[in-house]
C-alpha positions as CSV (number, residue, x, y, z in Angstrom):
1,X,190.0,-6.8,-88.5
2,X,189.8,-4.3,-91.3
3,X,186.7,-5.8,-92.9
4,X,185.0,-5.1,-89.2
5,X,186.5,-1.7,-89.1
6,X,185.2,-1.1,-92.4
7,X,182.0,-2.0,-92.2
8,X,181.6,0.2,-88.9
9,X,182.3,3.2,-90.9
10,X,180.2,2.2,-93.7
11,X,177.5,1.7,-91.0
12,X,178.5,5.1,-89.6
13,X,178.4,6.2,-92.7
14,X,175.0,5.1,-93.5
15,X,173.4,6.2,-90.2
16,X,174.7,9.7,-90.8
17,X,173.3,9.9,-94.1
18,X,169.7,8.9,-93.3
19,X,170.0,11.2,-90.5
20,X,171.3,14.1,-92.6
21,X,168.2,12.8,-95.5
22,X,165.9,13.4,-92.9
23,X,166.8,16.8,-91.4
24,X,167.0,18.0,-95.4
25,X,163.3,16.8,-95.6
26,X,162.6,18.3,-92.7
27,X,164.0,21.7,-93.7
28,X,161.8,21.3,-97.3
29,X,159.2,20.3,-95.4
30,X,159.3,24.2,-93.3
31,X,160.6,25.6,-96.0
32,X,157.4,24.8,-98.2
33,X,155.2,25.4,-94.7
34,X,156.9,28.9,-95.1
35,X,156.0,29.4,-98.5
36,X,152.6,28.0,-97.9
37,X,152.1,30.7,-95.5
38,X,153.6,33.3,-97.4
39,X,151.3,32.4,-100.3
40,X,148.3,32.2,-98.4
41,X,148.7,35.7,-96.3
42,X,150.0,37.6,-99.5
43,X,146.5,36.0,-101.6
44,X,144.3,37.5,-98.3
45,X,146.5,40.5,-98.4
46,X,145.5,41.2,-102.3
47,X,141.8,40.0,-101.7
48,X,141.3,42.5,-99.4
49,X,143.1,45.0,-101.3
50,X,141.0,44.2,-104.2
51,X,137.4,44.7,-102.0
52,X,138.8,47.9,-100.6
53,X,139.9,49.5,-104.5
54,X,136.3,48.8,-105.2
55,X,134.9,50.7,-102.4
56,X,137.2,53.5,-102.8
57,X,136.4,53.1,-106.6
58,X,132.7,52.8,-106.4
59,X,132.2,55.6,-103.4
60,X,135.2,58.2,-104.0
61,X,137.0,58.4,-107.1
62,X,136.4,58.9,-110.7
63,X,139.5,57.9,-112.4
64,X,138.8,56.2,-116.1
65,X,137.9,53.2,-116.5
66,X,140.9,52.2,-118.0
67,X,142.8,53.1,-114.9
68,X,140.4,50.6,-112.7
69,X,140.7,48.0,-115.3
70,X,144.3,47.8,-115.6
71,X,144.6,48.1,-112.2
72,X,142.2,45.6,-111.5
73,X,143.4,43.0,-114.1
74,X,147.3,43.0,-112.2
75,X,145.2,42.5,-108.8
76,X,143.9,39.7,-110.5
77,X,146.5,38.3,-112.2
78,X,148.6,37.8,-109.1
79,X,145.9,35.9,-106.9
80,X,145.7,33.7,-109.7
81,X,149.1,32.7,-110.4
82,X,149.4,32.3,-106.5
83,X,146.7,30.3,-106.8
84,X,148.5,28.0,-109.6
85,X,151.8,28.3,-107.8
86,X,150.1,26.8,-105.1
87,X,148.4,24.2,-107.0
88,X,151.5,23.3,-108.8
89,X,153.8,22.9,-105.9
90,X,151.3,22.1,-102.9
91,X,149.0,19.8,-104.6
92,X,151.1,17.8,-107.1
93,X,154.6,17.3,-105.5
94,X,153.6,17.9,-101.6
95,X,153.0,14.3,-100.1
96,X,151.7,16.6,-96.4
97,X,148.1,15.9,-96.4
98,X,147.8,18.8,-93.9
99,X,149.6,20.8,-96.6
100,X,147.5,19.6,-99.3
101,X,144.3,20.3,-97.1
102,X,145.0,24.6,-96.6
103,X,146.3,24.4,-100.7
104,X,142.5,23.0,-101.5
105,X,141.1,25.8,-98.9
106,X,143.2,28.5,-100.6
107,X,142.9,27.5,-104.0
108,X,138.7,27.8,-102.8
109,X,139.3,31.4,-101.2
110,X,140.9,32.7,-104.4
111,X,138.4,31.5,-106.9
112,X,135.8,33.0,-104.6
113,X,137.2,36.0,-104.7
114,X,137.8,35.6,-108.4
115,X,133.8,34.8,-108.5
116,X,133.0,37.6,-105.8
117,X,134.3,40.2,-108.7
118,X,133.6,38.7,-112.0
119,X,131.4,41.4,-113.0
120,X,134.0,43.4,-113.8
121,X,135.8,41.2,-116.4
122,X,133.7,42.8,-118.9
123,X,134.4,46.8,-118.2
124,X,132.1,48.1,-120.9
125,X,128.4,48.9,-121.4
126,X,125.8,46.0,-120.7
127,X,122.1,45.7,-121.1
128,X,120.2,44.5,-118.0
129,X,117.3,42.2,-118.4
130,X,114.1,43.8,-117.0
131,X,110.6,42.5,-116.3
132,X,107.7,44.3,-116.1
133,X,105.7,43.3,-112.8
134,X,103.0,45.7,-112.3
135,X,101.3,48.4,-113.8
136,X,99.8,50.4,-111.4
137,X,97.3,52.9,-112.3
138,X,96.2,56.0,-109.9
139,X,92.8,56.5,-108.5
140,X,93.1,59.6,-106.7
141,X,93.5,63.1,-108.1
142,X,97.0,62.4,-108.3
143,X,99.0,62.4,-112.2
144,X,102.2,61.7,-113.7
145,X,104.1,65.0,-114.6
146,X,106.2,64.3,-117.8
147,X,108.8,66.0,-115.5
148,X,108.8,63.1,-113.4
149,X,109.8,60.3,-116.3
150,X,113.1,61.2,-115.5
151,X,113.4,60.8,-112.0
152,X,112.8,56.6,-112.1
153,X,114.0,55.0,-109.2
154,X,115.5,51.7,-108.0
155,X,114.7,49.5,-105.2
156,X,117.4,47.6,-103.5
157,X,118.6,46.3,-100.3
158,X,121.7,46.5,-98.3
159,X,124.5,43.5,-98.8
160,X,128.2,43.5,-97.7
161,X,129.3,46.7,-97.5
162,X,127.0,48.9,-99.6
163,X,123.8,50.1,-98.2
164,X,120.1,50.0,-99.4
165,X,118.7,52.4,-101.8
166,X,118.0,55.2,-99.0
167,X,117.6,57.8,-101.8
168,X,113.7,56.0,-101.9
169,X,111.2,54.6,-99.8
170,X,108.6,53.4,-102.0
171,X,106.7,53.5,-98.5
172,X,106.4,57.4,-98.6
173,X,105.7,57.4,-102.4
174,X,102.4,54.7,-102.2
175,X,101.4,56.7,-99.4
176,X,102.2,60.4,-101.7
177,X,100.1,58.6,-104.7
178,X,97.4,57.1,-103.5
179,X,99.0,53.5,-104.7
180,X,100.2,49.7,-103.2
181,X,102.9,48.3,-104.1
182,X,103.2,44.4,-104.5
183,X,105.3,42.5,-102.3
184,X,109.2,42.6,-103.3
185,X,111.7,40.5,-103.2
186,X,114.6,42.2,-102.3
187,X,117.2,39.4,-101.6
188,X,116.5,38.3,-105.4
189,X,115.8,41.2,-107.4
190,X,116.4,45.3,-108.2
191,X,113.5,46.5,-108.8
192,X,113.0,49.9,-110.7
193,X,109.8,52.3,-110.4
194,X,109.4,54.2,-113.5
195,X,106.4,57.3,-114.0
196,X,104.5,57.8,-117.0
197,X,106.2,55.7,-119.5
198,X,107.8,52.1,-119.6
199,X,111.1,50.8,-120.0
200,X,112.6,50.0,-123.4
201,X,115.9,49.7,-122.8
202,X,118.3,49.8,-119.4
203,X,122.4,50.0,-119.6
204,X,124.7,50.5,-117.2
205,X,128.6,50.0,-116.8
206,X,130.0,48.3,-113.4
207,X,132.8,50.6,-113.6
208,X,131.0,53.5,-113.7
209,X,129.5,54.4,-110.2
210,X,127.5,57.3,-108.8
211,X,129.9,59.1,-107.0
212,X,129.5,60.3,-103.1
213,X,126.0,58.6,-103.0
214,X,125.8,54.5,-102.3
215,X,128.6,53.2,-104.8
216,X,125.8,51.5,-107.2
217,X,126.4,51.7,-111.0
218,X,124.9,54.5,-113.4
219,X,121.9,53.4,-114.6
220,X,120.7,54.8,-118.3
221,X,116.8,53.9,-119.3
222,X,115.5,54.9,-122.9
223,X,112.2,54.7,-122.7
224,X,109.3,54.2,-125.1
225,X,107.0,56.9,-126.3
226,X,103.7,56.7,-125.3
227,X,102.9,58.6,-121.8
228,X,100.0,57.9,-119.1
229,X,99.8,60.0,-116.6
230,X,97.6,58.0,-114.5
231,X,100.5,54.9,-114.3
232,X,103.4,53.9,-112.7
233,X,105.6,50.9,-113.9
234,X,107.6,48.5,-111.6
235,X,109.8,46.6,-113.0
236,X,112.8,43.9,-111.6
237,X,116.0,42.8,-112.7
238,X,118.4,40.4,-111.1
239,X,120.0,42.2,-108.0
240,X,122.3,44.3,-109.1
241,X,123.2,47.6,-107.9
242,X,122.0,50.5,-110.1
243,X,120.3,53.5,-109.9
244,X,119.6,57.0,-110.6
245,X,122.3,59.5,-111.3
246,X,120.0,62.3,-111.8
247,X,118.4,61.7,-108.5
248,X,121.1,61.3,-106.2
């Protein structure tokens, strides 16, 4: 009688415990749903964050560079250890596949932001890579002031947020000068219109941005020293944002 009784309450027993296992997997089941949420809204949260600084950065506000950069490095920091965090305990001891599935996608979404801003890993002075692609000489009455070597001008197109290079229409200048430009190819390439002399060198720093105008970087050409007056240079670059600071 006691050996029945007994094994009813180990029974009992048992059937309680596998009940109670289960609603404690449940609950670290939401509890790491919770946490997968939290990670994932707090990661959009900070890339979003991180593309508004730059706009502010790039169209408003002059503070150092060192400023930016630290505060962009934190930004940083955070969506990447999220994203190990996430990787760590989402990917590796999560058996969910659903759970698994949104770590992959967020995992994706913070390296693409990562990629999005890599530009400014490197917050100092760069060279850009330029090509001539036409020299194009005037036939009309028309020359080259020395004046004008300064006033080069880039040629870009609108993309996300920032707008085209509305300080030029190269339009109205082949029109003022008599001239043609080749065809461009503005979803590749920057190009850069230069007056009387040709590019030897062109610099710019991400970080540093013509203020008020469209948010692109300072460029900074030396140039080399012979002059014609009867040419104009056009040159490309891969698209990137830079123009004229004297000319804005």
């Amino acid at each position: 009688m006691k050996s029945k009784i007994t094994e009813t309450l180990e029974t009992t027993e048992t059937i309680e415990t596998r009940e109670m296992s289960e609603k404690i997997k449940e609950m670290e089941s939401l509890i790491l749903g919770i946490r997968m949420f939290c990670a994932i809204f707090l990661s959009g949260i900070l890339a979003i964050v991180l593309k508004i600084m730059f706009l502010i950065f790039d169209f408003f506000i002059s503070t150092g560079i060192v400023v930016k950069y630290i505060i962009f490095i934190c930004t940083l920091a955070v969506i990447l250890y999220l994203s190990f965090s996430v990787f760590r305990t989402f990917l590796l001891k999560n058996k969910k596949i659903a759970l698994k599935i949104v770590a992959v996608l967020l995992i994706l979404f913070n390296l693409a932001i990562c990629y999005s801003v890599s530009e400014y890993i490197y917050p100092f002075k760069r060279e850009a890579k330029v090509t001539l692609v036409a020299e194009i000489e005037l036939t009309g009455d028309e020359r080259i002031g020395r004046w004008r070597v300064d006033k080069w001008q880039a040629i870009y197109e609108e993309y996300g947020l920032y707008p085209a290079s509305y300080y030029f229409s190269y339009e109205f200048l082949g029109r003022k000068l008599n001239i043609e430009f080749p065809e461009m190819d503005l979803e590749k390439y920057t190009y850069i219109v230069t007056y009387g002399k040709k590019i030897k060198k062109l610099t710019y720093n991400p970080w540093v941005t013509i203020l008020y105008g469209d948010g692109a970087a300072e460029g900074h050409i030396v140039f080399e020293e012979d002059f014609d007056n009867t040419k104009v240079y056009l040159y490309r670059l891969k698209r990137t944002r830079i123009d004229n600071p004297e000319i804005q």
